[in-house]
ROSE-4610 file (N, C-alpha, C; in Angstrom, 1 decimal, always signed):
// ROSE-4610
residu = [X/X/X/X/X/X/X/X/X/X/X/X/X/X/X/X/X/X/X/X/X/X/X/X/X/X/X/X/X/X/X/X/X/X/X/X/X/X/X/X/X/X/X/X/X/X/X/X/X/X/X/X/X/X/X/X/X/X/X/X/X/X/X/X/X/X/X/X/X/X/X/X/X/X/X/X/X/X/X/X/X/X/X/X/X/X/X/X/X/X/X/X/X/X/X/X/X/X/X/X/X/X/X/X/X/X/X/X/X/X/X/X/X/X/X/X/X/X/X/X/X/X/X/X/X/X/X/X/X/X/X/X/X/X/X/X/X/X/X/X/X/X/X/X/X/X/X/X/X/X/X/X/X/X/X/X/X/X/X/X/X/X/X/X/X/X/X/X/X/X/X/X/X/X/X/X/X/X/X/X/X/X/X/X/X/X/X/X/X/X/X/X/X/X/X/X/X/X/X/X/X/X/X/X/X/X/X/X/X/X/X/X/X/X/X/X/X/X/X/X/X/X/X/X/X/X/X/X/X/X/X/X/X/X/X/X/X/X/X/X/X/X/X/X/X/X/X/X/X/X/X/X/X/X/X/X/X/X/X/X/X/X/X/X/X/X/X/X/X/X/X/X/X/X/X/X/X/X/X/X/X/X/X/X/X/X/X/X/X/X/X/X/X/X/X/X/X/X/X/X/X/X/X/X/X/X/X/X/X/X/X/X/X/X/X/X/X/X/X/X/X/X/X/X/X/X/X/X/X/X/X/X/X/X/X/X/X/X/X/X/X/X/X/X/X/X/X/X/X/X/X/X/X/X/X/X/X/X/X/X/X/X/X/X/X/X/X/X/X/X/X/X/X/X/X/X/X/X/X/X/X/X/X/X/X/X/X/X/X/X/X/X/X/X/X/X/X/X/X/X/X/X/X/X/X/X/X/X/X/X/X/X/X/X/X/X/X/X/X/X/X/X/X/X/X/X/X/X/X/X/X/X/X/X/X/X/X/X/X/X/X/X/X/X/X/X/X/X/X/X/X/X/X/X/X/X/X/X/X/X/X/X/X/X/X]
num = [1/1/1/2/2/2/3/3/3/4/4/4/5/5/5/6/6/6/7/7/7/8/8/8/9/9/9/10/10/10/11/11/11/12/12/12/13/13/13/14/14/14/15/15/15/16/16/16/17/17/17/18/18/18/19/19/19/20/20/20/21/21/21/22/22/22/23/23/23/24/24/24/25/25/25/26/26/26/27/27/27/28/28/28/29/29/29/30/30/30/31/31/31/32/32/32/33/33/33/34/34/34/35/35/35/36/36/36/37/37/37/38/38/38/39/39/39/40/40/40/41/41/41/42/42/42/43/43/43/44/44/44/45/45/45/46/46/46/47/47/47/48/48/48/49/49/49/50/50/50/51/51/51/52/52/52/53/53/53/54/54/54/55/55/55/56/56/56/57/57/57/58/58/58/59/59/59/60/60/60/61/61/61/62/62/62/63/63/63/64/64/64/65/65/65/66/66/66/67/67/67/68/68/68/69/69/69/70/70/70/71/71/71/72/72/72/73/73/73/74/74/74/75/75/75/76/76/76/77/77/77/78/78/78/79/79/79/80/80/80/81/81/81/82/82/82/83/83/83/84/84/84/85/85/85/86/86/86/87/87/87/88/88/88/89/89/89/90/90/90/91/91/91/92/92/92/93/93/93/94/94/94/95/95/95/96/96/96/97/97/97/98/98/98/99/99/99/100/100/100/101/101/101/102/102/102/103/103/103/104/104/104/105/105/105/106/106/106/107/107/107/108/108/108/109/109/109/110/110/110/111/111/111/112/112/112/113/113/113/114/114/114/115/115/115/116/116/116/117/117/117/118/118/118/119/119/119/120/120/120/121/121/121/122/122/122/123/123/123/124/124/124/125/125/125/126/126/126/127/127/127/128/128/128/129/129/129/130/130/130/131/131/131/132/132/132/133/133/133/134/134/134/135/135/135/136/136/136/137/137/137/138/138/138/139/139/139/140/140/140/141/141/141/142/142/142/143/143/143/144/144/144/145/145/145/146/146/146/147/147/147/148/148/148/149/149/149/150/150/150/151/151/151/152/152/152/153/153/153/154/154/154/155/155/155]
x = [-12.4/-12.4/-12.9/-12.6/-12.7/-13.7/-14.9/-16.1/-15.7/-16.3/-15.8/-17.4/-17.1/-19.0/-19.1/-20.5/-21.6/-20.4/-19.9/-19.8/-18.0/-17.2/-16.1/-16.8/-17.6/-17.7/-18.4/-19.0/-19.4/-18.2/-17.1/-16.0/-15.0/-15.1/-14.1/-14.8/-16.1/-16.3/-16.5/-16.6/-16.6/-14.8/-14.1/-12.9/-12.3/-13.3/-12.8/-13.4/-14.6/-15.2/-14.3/-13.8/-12.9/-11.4/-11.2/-9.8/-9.8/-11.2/-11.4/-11.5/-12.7/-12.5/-10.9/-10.1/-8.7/-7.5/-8.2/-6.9/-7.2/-6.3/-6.2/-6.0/-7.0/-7.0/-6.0/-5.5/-4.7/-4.7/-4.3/-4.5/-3.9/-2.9/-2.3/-3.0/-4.0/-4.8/-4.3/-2.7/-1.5/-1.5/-1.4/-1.0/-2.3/-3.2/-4.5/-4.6/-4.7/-5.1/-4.4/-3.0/-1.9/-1.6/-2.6/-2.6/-3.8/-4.8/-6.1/-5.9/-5.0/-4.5/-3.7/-3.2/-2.2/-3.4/-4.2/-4.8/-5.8/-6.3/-7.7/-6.6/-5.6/-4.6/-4.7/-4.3/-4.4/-5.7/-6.1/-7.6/-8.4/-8.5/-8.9/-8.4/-6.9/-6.2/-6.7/-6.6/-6.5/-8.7/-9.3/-10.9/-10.9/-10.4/-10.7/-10.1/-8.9/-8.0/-8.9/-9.6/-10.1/-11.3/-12.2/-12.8/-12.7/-11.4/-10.9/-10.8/-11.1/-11.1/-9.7/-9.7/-8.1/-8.3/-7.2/-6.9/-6.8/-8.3/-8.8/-7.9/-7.3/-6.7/-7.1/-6.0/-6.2/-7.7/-7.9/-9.0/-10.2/-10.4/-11.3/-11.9/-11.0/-10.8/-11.5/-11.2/-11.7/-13.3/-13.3/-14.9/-15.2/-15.3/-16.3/-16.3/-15.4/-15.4/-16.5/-16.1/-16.9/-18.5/-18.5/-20.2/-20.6/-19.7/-19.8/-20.0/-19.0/-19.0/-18.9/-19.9/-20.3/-20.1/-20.1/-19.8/-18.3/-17.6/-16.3/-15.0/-13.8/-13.1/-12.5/-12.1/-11.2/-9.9/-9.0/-7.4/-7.1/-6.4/-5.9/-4.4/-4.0/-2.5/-2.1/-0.8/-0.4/-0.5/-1.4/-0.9/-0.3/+0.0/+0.9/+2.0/+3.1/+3.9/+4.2/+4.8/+4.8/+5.6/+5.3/+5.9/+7.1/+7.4/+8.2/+9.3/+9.1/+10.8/+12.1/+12.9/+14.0/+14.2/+13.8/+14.0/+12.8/+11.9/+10.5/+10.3/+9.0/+8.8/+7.5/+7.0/+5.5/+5.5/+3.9/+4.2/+2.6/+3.0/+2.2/+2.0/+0.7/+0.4/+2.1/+2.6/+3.5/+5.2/+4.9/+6.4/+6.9/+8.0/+8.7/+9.7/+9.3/+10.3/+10.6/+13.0/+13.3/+13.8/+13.6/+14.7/+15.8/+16.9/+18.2/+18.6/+19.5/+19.5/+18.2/+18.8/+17.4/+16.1/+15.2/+13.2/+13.1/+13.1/+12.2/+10.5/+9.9/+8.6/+7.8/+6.5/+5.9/+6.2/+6.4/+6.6/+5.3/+5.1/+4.1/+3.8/+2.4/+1.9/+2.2/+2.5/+2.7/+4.4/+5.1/+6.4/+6.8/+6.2/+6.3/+5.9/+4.9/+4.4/+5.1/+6.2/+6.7/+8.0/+8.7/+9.8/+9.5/+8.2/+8.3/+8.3/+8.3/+8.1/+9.3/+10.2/+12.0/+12.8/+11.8/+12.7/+13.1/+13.1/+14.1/+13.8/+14.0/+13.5/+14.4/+15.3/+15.7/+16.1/+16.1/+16.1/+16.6/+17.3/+17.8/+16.4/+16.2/+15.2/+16.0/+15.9/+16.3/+15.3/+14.4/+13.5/+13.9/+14.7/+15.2/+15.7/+16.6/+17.4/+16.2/+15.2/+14.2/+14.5/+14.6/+14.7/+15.9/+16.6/+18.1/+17.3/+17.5/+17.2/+16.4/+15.0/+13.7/+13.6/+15.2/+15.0/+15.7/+15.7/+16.7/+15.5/+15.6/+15.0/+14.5/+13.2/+12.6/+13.5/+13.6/+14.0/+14.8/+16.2/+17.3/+17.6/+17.5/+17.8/+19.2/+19.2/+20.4/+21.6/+20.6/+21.9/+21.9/+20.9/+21.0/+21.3/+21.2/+20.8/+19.4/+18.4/+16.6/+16.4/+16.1/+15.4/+13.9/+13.3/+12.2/+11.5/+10.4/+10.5/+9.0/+8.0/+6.4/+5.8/+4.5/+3.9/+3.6/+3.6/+2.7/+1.5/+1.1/-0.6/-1.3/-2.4/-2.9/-3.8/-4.1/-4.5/-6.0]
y = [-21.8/-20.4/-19.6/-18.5/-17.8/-16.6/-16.8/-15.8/-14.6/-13.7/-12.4/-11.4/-10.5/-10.0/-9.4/-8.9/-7.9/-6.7/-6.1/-5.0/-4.9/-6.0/-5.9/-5.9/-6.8/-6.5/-5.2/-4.7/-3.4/-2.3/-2.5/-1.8/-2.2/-3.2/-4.1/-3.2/-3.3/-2.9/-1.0/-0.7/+0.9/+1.0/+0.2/+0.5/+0.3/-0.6/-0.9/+0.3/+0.5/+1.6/+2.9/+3.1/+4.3/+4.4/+3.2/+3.0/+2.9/+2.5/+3.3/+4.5/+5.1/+6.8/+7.4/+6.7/+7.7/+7.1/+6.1/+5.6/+5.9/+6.9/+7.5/+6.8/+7.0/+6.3/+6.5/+5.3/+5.3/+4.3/+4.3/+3.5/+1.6/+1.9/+0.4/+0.2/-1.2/-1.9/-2.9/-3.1/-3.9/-2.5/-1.3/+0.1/-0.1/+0.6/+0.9/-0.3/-1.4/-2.5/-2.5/-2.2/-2.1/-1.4/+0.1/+1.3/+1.4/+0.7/+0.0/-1.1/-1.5/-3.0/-1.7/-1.0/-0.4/+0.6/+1.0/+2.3/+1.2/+0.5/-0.4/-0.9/-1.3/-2.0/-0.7/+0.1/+1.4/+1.6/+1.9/+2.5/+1.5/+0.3/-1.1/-0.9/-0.9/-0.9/+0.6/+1.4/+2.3/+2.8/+2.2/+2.1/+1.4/-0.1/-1.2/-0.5/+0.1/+0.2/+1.5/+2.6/+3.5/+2.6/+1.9/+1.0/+0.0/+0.0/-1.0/-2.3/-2.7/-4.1/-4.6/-6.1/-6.2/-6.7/-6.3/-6.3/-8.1/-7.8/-8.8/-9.9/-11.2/-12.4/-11.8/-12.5/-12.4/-13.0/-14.2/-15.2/-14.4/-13.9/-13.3/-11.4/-11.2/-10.2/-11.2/-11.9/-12.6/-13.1/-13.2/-13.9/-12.9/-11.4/-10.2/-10.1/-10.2/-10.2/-11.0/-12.0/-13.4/-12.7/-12.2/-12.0/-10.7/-10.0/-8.7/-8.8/-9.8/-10.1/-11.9/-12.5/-13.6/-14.5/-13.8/-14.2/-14.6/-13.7/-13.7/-13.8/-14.7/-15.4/-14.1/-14.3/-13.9/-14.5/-13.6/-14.1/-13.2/-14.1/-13.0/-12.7/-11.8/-11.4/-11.1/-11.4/-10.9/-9.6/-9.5/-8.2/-7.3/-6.3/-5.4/-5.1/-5.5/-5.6/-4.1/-4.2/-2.9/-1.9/-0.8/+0.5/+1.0/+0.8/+1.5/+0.8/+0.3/-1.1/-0.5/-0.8/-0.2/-0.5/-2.1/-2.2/-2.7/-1.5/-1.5/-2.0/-2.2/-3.5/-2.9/-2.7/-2.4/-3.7/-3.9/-4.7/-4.2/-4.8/-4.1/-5.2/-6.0/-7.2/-8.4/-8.3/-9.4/-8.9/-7.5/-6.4/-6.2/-6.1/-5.6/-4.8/-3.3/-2.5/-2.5/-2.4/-2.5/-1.0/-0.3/+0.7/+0.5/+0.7/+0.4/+1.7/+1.4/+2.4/+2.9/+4.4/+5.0/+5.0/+5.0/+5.4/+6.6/+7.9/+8.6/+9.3/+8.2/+8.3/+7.1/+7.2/+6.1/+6.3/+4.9/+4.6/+5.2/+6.1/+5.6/+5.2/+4.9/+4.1/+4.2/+5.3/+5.0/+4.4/+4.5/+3.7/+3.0/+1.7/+0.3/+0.1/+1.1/+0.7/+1.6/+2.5/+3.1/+2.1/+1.6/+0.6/-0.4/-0.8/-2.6/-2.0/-0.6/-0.5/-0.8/-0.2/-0.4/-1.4/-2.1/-3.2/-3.2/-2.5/-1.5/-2.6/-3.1/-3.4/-3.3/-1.9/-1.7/-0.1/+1.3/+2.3/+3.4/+3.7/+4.8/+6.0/+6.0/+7.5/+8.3/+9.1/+10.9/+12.0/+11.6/+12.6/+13.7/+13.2/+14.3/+15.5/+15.3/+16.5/+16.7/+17.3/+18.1/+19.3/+19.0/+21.1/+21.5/+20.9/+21.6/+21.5/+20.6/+20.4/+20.2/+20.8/+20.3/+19.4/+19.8/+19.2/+17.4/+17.2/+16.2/+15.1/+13.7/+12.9/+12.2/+11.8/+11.1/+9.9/+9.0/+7.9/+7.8/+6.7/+7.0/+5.1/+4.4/+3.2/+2.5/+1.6/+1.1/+0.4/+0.2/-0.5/+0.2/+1.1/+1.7/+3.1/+3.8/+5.5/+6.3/+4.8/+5.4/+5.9/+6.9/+8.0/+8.4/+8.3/+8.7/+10.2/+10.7/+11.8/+10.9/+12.3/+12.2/+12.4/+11.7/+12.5/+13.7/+14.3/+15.6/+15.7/+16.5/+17.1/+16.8/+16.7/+16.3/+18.0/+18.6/+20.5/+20.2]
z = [+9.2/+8.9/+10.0/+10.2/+11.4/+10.8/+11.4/+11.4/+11.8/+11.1/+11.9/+12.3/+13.2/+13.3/+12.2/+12.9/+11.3/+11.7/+12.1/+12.6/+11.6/+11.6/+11.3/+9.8/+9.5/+8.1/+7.6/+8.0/+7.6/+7.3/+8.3/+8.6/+7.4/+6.9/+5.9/+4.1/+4.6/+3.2/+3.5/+4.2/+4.4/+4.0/+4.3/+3.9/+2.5/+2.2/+0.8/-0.4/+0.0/-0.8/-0.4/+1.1/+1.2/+0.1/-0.2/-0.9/-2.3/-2.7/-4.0/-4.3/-3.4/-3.4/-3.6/-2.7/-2.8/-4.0/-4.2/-5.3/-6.8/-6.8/-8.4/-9.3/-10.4/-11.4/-12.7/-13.4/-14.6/-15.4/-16.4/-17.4/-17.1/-16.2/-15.6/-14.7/-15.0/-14.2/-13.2/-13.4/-12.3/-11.2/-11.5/-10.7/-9.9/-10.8/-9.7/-9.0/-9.3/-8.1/-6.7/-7.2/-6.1/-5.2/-6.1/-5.0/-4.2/-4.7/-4.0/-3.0/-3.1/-1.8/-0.7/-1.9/-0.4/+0.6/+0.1/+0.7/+1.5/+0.8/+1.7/+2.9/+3.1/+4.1/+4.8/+4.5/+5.7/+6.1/+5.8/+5.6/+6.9/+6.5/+7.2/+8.4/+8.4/+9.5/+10.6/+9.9/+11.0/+11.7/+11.0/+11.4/+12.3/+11.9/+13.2/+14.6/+14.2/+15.8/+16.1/+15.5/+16.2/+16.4/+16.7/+17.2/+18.1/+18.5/+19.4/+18.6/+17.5/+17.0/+16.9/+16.8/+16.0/+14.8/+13.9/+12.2/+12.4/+10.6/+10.2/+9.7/+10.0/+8.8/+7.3/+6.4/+5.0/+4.4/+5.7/+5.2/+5.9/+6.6/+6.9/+6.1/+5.9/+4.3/+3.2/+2.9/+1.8/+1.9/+3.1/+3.9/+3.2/+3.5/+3.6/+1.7/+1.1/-0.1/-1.1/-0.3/-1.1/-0.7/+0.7/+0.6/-0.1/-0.5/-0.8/-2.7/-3.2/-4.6/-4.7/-4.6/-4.8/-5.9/-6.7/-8.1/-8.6/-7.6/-8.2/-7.3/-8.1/-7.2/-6.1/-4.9/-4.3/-4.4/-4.6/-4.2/-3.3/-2.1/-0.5/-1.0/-0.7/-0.6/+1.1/+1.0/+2.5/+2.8/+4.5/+4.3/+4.6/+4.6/+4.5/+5.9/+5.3/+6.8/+7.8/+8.7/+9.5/+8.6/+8.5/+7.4/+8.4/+9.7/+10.1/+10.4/+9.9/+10.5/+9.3/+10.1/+9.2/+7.6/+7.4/+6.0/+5.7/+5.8/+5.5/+4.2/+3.6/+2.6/+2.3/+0.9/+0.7/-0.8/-0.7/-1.8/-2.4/-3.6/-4.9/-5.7/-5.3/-6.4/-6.6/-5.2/-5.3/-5.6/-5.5/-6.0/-4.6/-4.1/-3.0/-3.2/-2.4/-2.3/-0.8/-0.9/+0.7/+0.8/+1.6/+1.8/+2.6/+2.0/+2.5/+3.5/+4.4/+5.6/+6.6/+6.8/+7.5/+6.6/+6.9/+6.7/+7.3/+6.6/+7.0/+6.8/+7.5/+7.2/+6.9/+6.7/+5.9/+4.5/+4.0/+2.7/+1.4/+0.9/-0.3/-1.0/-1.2/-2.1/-3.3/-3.9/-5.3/-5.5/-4.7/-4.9/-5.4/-4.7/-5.3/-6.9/-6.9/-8.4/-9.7/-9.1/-10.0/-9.5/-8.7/-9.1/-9.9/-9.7/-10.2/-11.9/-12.3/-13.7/-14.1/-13.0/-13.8/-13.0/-12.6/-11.3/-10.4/-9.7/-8.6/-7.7/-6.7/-5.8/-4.4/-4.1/-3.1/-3.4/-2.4/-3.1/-1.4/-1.8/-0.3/-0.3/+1.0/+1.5/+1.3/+0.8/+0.5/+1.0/+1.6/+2.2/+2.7/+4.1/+4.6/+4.2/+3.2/+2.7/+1.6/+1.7/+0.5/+0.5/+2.5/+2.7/+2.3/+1.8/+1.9/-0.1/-1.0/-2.1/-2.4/-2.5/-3.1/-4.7/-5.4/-6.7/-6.7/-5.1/-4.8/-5.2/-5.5/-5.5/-4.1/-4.1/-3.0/-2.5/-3.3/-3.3/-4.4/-4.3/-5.5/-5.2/-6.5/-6.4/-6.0/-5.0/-4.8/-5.7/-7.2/-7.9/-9.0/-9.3/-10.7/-9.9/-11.7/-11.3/-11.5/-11.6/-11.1/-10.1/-10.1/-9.5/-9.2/-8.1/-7.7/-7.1/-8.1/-6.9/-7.2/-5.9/-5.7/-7.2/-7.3/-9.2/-8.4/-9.6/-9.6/-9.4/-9.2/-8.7/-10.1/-9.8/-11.6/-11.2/-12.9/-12.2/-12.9]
């Protein structure tokens, strides 16, 4: 197993507490976890690199865990592959969404967890054209006629 310093660990759990703070809560405890994996993967990711570190192993995530919650099992998931690649991939507790064609943009978090509700698991970017249609859908699935837009603002 590969030790990591005090310093990455401080950073692993400042990230993890940061990904709680941002991940909105809901009644699906499959959702929140998944929007919690997705934000702590960023979050993690982008601390270490403004620190010059390099992004921690799955097993070494888990190290900081186990010392962090002792009591209770860890399970590692992969993590999160590059968001810019053409048939970019986010995953959600084991769900994979691809976009087919162009990506414009980073994928969001809440995505994956509104496909895996209807299955989707491949969906065209529609981004671009918002400005022409703002009532256009975000994302529109490749084999059905599910439709994605952003949630709404909660008031």
């Amino acid at each position: 197993m590969n030790t990591i310093s005090k310093d990455q660990s401080i950073i692993t759990q400042v990230a993890a507490k940061i990904a709680a703070d941002l991940t909105p809560k809901t009644d699906d405890l499959q959702t929140n976890v998944g929007n919690w994996v997705v934000a702590f993967d960023v979050t993690l990711e982008a601390l270490l690199e403004k620190h010059g570190m390099t992004e921690l192993t799955d097993e070494q995530v888990a190290e900081v865990a186990q010392q962090v919650f002792p009591n209770s099992v860890v399970v590692t998931q992969t993590s999160a592959p590059q968001w810019a690649t053409q048939q970019a991939q986010t995953q959600t507790s084991g769900f994979q969404v691809r976009v087919k064609g162009k990506q414009h943009g980073d994928i969001p978090a809440w995505l994956s967890a509104e496909c895996a509700k209807k299955g989707v698991t491949e969906v065209w970017d529609n981004r671009d054209g918002l400005t022409v249609n703002p009532k256009r859908p975000w994302f529109k699935s490749t084999t059905s006629n599910d439709a994605f837009w952003a949630p709404k603002p909660r008031s």
